[in-house]
C-alpha positions as CSV (number, residue, x, y, z in Angstrom):
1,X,-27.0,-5.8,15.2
2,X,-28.8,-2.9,16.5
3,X,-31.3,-3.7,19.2
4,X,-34.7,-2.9,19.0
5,X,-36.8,-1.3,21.9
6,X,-39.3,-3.6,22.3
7,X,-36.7,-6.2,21.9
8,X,-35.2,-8.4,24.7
9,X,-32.8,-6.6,26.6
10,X,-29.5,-8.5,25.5
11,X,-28.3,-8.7,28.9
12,X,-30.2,-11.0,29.5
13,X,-32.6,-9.5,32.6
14,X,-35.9,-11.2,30.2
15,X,-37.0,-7.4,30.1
16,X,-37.9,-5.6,27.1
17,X,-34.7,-3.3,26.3
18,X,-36.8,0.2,26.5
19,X,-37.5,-1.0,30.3
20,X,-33.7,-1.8,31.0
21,X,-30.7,-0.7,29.7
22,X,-31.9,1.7,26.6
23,X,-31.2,4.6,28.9
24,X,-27.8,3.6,30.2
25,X,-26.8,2.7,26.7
26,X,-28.0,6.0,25.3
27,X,-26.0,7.8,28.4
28,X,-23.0,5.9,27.4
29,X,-23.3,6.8,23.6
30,X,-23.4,10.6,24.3
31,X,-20.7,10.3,26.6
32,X,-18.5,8.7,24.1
33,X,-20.1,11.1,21.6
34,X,-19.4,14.2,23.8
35,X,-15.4,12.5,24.6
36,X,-15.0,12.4,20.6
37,X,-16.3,15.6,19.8
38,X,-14.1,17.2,22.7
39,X,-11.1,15.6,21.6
40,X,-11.8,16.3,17.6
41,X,-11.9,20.3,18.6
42,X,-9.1,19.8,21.1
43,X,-7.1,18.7,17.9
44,X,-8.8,21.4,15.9
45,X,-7.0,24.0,18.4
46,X,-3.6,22.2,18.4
47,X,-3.6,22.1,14.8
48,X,-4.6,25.9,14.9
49,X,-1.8,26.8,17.3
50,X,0.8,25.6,15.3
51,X,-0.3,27.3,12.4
52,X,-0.2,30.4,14.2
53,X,3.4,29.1,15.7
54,X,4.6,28.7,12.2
55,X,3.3,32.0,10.6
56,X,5.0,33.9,13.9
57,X,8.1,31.7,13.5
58,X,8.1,32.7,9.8
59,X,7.6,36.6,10.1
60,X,10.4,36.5,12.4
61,X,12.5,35.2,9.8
62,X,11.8,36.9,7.2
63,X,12.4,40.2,9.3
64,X,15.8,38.7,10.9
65,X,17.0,37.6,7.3
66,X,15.9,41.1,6.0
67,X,17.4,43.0,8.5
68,X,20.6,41.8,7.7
69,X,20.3,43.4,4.1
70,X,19.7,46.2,5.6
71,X,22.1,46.7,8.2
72,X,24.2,46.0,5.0
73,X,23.0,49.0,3.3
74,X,24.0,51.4,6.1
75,X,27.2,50.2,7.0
76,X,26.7,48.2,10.2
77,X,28.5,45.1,9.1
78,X,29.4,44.0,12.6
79,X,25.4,44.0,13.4
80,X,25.0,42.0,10.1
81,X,27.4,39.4,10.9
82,X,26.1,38.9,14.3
83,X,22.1,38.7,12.7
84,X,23.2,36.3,10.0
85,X,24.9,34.1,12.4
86,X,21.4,34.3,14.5
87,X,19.9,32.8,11.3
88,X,22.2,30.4,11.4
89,X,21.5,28.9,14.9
90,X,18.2,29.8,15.2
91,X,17.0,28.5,11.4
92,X,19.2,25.3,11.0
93,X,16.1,24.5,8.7
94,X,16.5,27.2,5.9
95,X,19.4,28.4,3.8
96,X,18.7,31.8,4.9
97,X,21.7,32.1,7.4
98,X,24.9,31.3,5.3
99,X,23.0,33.2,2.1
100,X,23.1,36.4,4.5
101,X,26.4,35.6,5.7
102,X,27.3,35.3,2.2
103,X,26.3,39.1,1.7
104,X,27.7,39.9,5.1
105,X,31.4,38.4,3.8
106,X,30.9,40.1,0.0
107,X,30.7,43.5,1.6
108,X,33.9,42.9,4.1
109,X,35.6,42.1,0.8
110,X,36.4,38.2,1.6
111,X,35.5,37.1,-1.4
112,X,36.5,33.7,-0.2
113,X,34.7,33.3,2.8
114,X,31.5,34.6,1.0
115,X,32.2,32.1,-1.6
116,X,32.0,29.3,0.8
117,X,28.6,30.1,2.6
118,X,27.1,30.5,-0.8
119,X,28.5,26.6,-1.0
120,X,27.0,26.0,1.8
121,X,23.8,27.0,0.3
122,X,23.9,24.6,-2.6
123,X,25.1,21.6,-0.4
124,X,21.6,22.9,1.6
125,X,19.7,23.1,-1.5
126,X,21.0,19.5,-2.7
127,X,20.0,17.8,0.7
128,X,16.9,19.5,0.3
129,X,15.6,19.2,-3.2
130,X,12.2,18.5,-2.3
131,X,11.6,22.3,-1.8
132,X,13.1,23.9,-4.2
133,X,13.4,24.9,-7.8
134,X,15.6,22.7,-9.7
135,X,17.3,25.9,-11.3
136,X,17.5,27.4,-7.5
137,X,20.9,26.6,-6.8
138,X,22.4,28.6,-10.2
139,X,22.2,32.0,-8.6
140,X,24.7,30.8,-5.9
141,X,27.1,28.4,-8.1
142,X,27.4,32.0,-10.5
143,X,28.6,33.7,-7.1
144,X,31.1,31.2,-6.3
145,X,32.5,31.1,-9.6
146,X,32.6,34.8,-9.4
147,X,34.0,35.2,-6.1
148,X,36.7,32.2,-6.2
149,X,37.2,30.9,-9.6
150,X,40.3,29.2,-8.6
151,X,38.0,26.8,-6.5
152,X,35.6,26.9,-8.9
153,X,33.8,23.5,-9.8
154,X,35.1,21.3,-12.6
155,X,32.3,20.4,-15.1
156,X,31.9,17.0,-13.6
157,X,31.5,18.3,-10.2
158,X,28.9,20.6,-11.4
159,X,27.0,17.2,-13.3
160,X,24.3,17.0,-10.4
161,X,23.6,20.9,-10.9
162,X,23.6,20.7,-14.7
163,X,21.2,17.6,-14.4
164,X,19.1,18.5,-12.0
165,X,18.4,22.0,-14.2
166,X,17.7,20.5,-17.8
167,X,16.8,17.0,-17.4
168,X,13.1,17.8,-17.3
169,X,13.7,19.9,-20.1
170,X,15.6,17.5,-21.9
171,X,13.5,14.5,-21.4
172,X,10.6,16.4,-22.7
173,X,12.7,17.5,-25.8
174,X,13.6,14.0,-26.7
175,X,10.1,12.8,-26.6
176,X,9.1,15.2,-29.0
177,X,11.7,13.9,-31.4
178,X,12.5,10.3,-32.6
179,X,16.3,10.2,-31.9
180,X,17.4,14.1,-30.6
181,X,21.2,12.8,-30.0
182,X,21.5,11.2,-33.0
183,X,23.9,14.1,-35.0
184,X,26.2,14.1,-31.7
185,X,26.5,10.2,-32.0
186,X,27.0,10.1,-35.7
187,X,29.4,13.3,-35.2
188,X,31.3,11.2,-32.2
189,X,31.1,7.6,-34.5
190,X,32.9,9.7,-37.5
191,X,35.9,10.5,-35.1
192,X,36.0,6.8,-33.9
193,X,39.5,4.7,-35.4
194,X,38.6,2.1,-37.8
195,X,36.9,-1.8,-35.8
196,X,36.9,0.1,-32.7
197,X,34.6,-1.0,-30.1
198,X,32.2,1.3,-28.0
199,X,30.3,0.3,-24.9
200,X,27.2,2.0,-24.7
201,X,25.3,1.7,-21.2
202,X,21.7,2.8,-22.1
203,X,20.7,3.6,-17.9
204,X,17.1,4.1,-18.8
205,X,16.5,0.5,-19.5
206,X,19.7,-0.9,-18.0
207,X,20.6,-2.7,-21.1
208,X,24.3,-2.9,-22.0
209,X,25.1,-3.3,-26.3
210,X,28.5,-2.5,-28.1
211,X,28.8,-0.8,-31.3
């Protein structure tokens, strides 16, 4: 409860609180008032500082990861190499690095070391899917099947790709339709021997039924 002025001071002196502690109290309040305000702008600045940290750390990047490009263009792979791997260790927090190295490896002609930063870069993009396109990744997983189709992924190791690129697309498609896979099902049930039993494991709902 806020005190009054011409109220008893409430520690107790028997004076009014104007003739005792008013002015200490007021003293203290701006003090406190003065310590919050000085430590809301001190944040203020901290907060600005690393902005200003980021955007520096970010041009830097950008003109490491293009340089590489474009010691690419005139011939100075070596100088390439040595950049990209500067991404590497100094950007653990992007895909930039093994992208360029990628490029760096595609113009030596190793195919199959360029192929395997380029994995790198999806296994990158998968552990970060938070900031990326779900349709990122494809760019890469076309190099890798270009530059070493032997060790190219088989369909089911390429599932999380192919989910993660048309689910959304394919949610949305089935919701605009009563029953979208019905011709595959029918198409797969006409194929099926005669009694035979299907088990069909609807994950949306977790419910398990046989056919």
């Amino acid at each position: 409860m806020k005190v009054g002025r011409n109220d008893l001071c409430p520690c107790g002196s028997g004076k009014k609180y104007k003739r005792c502690c008013l002015s200490s109290d007021r003293e203290a309040e701006s003090a406190e008032l003065a310590a919050a305000q000085e430590e809301a702008i001190s944040e203020m600045q901290a907060e600005v500082e690393e902005m200003e940290e980021m955007l520096e750390e970010d041009e830097e990047l950008d003109e490491l990861s293009n340089s590489v490009m474009d010691l690419i263009d005139v011939g100075d792979i070596d100088e390439a190499e040595r950049v990209a791997r500067e991404l590497i260790e100094c950007y653990p927090q992007v895909h930039d690095g093994y992208d360029r190295l990628g490029m760096v490896y595609e113009a030596r002609g190793n195919n199959k070391a360029a192929a395997d930063c380029y994995r790198k870069v999806i296994e990158f993009v998968h552990t970060h899917a938070d900031y990326y396109e779900p349709d990122f990744e494809v760019t890469f997983q076309k190099l890798v099947e270009k530059l070493d189709p032997t060790e190219a992924a088989s369909p089911a190791e390429q599932i999380i790709g192919i989910y993660r690129r048309h689910a959304e697309e394919w949610v949305a498609d089935r919701q605009r339709t009563s029953f979208s896979e019905r011709n595959w099902l029918e198409r797969f049930i006409a194929l099926l021997p005669s009694a035979a039993s299907v088990l069909d494991v609807g994950l949306s709902h977790g419910t398990v039924s046989f056919i």
